[in-house]
C-alpha positions in Angstrom: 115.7 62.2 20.4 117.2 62.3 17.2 118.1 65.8 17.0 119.2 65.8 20.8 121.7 62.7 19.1 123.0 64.5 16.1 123.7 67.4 18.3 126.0 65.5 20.6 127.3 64.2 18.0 128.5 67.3 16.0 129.2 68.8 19.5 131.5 65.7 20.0 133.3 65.8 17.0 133.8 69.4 17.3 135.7 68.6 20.4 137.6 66.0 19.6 138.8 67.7 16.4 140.8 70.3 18.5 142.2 67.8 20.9 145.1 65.9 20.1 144.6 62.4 19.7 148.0 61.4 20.4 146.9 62.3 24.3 143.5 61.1 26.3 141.4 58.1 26.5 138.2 56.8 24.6 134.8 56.8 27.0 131.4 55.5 26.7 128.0 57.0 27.7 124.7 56.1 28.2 123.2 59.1 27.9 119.5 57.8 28.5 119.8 55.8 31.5 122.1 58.7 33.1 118.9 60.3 32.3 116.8 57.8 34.5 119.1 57.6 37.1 118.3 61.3 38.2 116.8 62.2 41.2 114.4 64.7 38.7 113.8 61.6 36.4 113.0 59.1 39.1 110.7 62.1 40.3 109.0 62.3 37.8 108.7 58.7 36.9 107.0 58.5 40.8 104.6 60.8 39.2 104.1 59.3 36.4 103.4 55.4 37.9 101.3 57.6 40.4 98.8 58.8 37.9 95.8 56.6 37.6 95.7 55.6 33.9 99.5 54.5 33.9 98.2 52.9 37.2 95.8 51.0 35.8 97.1 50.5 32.3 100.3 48.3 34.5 97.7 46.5 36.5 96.0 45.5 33.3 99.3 44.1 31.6 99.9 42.1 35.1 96.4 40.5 34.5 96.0 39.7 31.0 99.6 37.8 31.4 98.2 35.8 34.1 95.1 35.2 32.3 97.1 34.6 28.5 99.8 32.1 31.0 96.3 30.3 32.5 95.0 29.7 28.9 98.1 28.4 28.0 98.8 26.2 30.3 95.3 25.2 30.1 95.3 24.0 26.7 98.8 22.4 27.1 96.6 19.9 29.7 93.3 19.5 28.3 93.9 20.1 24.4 94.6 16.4 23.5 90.7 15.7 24.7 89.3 18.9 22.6 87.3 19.2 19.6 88.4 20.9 16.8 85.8 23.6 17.2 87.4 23.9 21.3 90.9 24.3 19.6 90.2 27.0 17.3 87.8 28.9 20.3 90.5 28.9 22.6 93.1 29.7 19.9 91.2 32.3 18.7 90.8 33.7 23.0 94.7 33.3 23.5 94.9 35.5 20.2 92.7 38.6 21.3 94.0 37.9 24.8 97.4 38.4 23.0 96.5 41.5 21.0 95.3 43.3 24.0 98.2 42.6 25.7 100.2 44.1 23.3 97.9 47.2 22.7 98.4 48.0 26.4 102.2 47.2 26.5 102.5 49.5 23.7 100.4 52.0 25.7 102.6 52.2 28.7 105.8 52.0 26.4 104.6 54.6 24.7 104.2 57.2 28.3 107.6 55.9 29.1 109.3 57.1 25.8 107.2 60.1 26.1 108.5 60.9 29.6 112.3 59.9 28.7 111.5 62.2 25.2 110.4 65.2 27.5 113.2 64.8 30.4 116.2 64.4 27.4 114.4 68.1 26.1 114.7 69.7 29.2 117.8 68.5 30.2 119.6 68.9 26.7 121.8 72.0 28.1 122.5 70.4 31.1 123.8 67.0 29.8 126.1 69.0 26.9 127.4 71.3 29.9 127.6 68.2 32.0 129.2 66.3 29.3 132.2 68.5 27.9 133.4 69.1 31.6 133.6 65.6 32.1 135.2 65.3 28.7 137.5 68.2 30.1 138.4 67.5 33.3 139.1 63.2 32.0 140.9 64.1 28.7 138.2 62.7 26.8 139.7 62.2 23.0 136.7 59.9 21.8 133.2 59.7 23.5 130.7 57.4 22.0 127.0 56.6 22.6 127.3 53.2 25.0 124.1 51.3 22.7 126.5 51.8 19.4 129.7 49.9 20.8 129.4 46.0 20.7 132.0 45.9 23.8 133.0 48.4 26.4 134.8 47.1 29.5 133.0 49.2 32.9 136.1 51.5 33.2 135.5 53.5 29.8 132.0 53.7 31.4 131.5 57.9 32.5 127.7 57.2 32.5 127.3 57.4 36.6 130.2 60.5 36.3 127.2 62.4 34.2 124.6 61.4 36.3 126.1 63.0 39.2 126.8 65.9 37.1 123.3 66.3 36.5 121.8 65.4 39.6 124.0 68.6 41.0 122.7 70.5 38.5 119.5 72.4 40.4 116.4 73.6 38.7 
C-alpha cells in the first residue's frame, strides 16, 4: 500500500506542478473506500465472507463477545459475594476469553487488509487513469489523500466520482 501511496503521490505532484495554481480547486480522495465501493470489490468481498474459514472465524468473534459480555456482566452481579480465589479464576477466564478474541479479530483483520492489499494491486492503473481524468476534466490544482486532512467539507469530496470511474472500468 505504501508504494501504491508514494506513487500517487509523485504522480500528483507531477501534475499539479504543470498546472497553474492561480486556476482550479483543491479535492479530496478516499482512495480505499472508492476501492470498496466497487462492484469488483464488493464481489469479491461476497467471496471472501463466503469462504468457510472467514465464515467461521466471524461467527467465532460474535460468540466469544457474547460469552466475554456474559462474564462480565456476571461478575459485575455476583463478585461482591466471591472469594478471592473466584475473583482471580474468573479474572483470569475474562483474560483468555479476551486474548482469543483478539487473536481472531486480528485474524479476520488481517484477510480484510489482505483483500483491500490485493484489490488496490490490481486496480493501481485503473485508479491513476481514473484519477488524472477526474483531475482533468474538474481542474484539479491540489488532490490529497481524504485520511491526511483534519477537515474536508463533502463538496471537495471526488471519492464517489472515482468510484464510478472504476466501476466503468471492465476487466
Amino acid at each position: 500500500m505504501n508504494i501504491f501511496f508514494r506513487t500517487f503521490a509523485v504522480v500528483m505532484l507531477m501534475m499539479s506542478s504543470s498546472i497553474s495554481y492561480a486556476s482550479g480547486k483543491i479535492a479530496v480522495v478516499d482512495i480505499q473506500q472508492a476501492i470498496v465501493s466497487t462492484d469488483r470489490a464488493k464481489s469479491l468481498i461476497k467471496k471472501l465472507e463466503a469462504e468457510p474459514d472467514y465464515a467461521d472465524a466471524k461467527k467465532q468473534v460474535g460468540a466469544l463477545q457474547k460469552s466475554l459480555e456474559e462474564l462480565v456482566e456476571n461478575a459485575k452481579r455476583d463478585s461482591a459475594t466471591w472469594t478471592a480465589e473466584q475473583r482471580e479464576a474468573a479474572a483470569k477466564k475474562v483474560g483468555n476469553k479476551k486474548a482469543d478474541l483478539e487473536h481472531l479479530v486480528r485474524k479476520v483483520q488481517a484477510q480484510n487488509k489482505q483483500l483491500i492489499q490485493s484489490m488496490m494491486n490490481t486496480m493501481g492503473p485503473d485508479i491513476q487513469a481514473a484519477l488524472q481524468d477526474i483531475v482533468k476534466k474538474e481542474d484539479i490544482t491540489l488532490l490529497l489523500e481524504k485520511q491526511f486532512v483534519m477537515h474536508v467539507d463533502a463538496t471537495f469530496d471526488i471519492t464517489s466520482q472515482l468510484t464510478a470511474k472504476l466501476n466503468s472500468v471492465k476487466k
